[in-house]
N, C-alpha and C positions, 0 to 999 in steps of 0.2 A: 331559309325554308323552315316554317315551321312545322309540329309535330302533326299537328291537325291535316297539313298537305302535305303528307308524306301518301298517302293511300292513293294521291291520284297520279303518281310519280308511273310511268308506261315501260315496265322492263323490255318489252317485249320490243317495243319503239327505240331505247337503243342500243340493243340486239342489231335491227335492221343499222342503224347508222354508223356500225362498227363495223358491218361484214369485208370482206375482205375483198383484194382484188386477185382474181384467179383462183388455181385450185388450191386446196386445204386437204396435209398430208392428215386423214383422221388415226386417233391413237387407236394402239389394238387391242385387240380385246381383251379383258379380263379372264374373259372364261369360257373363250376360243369356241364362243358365239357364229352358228351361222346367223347373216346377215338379210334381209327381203328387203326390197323399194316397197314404204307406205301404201294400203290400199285401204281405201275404204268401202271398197264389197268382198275383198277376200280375208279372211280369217288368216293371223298369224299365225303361223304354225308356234307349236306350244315348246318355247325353249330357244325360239327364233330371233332373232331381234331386228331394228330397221338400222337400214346403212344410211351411214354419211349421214346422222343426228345431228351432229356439229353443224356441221356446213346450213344443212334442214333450217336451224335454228336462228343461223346469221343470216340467212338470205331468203328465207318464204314465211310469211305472216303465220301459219301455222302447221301442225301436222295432225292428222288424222289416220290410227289405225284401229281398224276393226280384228277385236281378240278373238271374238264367239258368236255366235247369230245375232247376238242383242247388245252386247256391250262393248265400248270403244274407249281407245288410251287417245288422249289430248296433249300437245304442248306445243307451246308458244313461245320463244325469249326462253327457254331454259324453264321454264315453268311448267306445270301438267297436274291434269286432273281425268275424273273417267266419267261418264254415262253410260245409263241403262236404257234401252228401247223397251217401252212394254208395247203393248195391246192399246191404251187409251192416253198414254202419255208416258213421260221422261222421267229418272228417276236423275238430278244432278249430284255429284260432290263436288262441293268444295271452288266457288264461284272467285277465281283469282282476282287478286287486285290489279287493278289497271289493266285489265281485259276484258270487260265484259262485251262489247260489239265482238270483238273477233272471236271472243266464245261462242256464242250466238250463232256465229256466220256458219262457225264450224260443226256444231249441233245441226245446221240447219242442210248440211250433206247430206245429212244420215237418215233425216226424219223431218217431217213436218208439225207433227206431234206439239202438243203442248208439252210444259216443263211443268209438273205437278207437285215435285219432289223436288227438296234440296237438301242435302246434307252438311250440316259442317263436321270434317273431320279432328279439327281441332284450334286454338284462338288462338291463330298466330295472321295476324292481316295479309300477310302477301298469297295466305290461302285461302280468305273470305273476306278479304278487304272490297273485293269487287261487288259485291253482295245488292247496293244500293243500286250501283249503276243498271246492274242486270236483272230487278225486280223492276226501276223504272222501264225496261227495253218490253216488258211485258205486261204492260200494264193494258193491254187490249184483250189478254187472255179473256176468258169468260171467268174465270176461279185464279186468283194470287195462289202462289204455287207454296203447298205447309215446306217449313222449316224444322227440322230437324236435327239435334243436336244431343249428344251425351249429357248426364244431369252434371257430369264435371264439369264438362266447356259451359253450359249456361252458368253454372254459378261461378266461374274465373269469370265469365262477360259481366256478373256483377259485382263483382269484385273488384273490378277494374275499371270500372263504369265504362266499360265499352260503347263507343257510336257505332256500333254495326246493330240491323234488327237482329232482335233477339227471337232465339226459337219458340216456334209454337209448339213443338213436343216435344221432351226431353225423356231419354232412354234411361233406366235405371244403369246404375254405375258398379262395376268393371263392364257386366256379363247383359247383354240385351237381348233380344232376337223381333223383329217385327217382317211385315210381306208388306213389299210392293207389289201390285197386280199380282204374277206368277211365280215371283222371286220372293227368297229369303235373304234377309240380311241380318247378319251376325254384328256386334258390336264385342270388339274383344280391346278392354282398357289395359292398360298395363298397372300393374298395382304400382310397382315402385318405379315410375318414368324416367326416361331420361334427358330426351327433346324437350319436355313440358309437361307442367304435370296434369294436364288433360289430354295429353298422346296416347292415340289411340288407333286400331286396326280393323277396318270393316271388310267385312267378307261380303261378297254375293254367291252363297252357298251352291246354288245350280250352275251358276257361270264361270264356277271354280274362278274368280277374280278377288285378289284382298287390293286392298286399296289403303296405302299407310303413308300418304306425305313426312317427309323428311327422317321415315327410318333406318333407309341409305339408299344411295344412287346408283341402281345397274350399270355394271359394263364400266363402275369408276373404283378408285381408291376412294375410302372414306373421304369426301368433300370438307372442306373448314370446317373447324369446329363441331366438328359430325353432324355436319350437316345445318351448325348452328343449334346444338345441343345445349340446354341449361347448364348439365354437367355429364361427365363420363361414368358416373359412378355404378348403373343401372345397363349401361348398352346392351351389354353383352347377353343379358338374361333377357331383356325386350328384344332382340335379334334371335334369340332362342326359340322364343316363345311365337313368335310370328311364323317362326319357317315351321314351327309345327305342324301349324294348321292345315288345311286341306283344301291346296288351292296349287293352278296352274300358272296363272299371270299376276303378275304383281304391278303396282304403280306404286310409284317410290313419291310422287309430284316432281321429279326431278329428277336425270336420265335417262336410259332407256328401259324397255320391258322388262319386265325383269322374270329370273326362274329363282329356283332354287339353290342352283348353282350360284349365284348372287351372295344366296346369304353364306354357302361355304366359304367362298371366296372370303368374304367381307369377318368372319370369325377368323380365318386363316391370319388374316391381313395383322387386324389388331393384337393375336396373339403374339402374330413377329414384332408390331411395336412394343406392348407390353415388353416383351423381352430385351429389344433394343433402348427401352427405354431406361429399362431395371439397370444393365451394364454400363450405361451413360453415369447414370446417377453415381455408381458405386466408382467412376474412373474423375470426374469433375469433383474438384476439392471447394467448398463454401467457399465463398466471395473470387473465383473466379472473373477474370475480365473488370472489378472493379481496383481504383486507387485507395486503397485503405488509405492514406495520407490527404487526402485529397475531401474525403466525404466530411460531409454536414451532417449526412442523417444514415442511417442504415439502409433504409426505403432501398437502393438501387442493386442491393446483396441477392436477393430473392430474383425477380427477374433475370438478371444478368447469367444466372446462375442456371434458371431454367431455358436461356435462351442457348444456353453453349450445351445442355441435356439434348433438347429437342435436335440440334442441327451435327450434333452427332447420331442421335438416331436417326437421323433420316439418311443421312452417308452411309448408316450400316445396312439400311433396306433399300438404298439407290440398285445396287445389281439386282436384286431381283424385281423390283416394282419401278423403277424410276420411267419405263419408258409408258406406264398408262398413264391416263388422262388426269392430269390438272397436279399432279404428284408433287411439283417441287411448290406450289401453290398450295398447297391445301397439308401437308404432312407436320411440317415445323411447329404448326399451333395444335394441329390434333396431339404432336408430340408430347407439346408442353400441358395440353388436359390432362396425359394419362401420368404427367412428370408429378402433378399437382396431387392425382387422385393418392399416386404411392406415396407422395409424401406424408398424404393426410391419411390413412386407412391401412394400417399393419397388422 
């Protein structure tokens, strides 16, 4: 496979061919969440989440819930994004890769509406990779629908020479603000990121909704890699800085709704690793688990070294966290991020 079809690879497709047979015991909650079945004419309640997401995800092509009168949380395969309903048309974020029909399908519950508006919230493909497919699906529109993007992300898209279209209006960088129809939307960058460094947090001021892919996942322990974070160096101040603001419903792109309760949880979480990590470090003696007699090169000290850190941290926060979602999957390398980060930064 090469790098070029990688973007038409269908998470979401096999999601479905993986689901299971019978019922699925779903992990609990994080942060003792009540739970609603998906509606899309009733309004979540604010703090609420949907049941049996997991399940949702391996066995129905997609989910739609409605947050507020006008705006709605998506996801498909593990994947999500939101829309806005106006008066004359759609406001989208964030057009996932290898979904755009069943985006589409899904939009098309809520509204008949043209899609006017697109946002990218930042240049990572599996969250605008889809971008092409779902501009050709509209190609009957009367008006191509403007693109929208932070002046960061367009310049990483040339940076990098991006194949996805590029925006037709770019936001001034950290701090933006522009209206859709009746809505505001805020643009709040992070100065010193940590996902990437055009990550970034969009509000829609009136609908109390922020919308920040891959800044962490409701209702989970920090997912790999935080989520597939550049580095850790930055989390915790960009997690600060988001819960600040002034919003009810969060989209993560991946998990569930999320509150604010979320982001407590999710500072609590890592502060337990940092610590569990700091005492690993200072109990694990250099070159652990390697043959000093045995090596050619040193290369295999380091690794070795942060993988007997990491899997003692995670033994030390198994009692209290081990029984939520994806924990013995996802904690060992977040481990080894933060083993990395104290090595390097005292």
């Amino acid at each position: 496979m090469t790098i070029r079809n990688l973007a038409k690879v269908s998470l979401p497709a096999l999601s479905l061919t993986l689901a299971s047979q019978g019922a699925v015991a779903e992990a609990p909650s994080t942060v003792d969440a009540t739970y609603q079945a998906p509606s899309i004419t009733a309004a979540l309640p604010v703090g609420d989440k949907i049941e049996d997401l997991f399940t949702l995800n391996m066995t129905t092509p997609y989910i739609v819930q409605k947050l507020t009168g006008r705006t709605y949380w998506y996801q498909s395969g593990f994947y999500g994004t939101t829309w806005y309903v106006g008066d004359e048309g759609v406001l989208l974020f964030d057009p996932l890769g290898g979904q755009a029909e069943t985006l589409l399908s899904a939009i098309r519950t809520t509204t008949d509406l043209p899609i006017t508006t697109i946002i990218y919230s930042h240049d990572h493909a599996d969250h605008i990779g889809g971008t092409p497919e779902f501009l050709a699906l509209l190609e009957d529109q009367a008006t191509a629908p403007v693109l929208v993007s932070s002046r960061e992300t367009a310049e990483k898209m040339d940076r990098l020479n991006s194949q996805l279209p590029r925006p037709d209006v770019t936001l001034s960088w950290p701090e933006a603000i522009f209206r859709f129809e009746d809505v505001t939307i805020e643009l709040h960058g992070f100065d010193h990121a940590a996902h990437t460094d055009d990550h970034s947090a969009w509000l829609l001021v009136e609908e109390r909704v922020l919308h920040a892919p891959d800044l962490l996942n409701p209702d989970q322990p920090p997912f790999w890699g935080f989520a597939g974070s550049e580095r850790f160096s930055y989390l915790q101040d960009n997690l600060r800085a988001a819960n600040a603001l002034d919003w009810d419903y969060f989209n993560g792109g991946h998990g569930n709704v999320g509150s604010h309760d979320d982001f407590s949880f999710h500072l609590a979480f890592i502060d337990d690793l940092i610590a569990a990590v700091g005492a690993a470090m200072g109990e694990v003696p250099w070159g652990y688990g390697v043959d000093a007699s045995t090596l050619t090169a040193h290369t295999p000290m380091l690794p070795a070294w942060y993988e007997e850190i990491a899997r003692r941290a995670t033994e030390t926060l198994r009692p209290e966290y081990g029984q939520y979602y994806g924990f013995d999957a996802a904690t060992p390398a977040n481990a080894e991020m933060v083993a990395e980060y104290l090595f390097s930064y005292r």
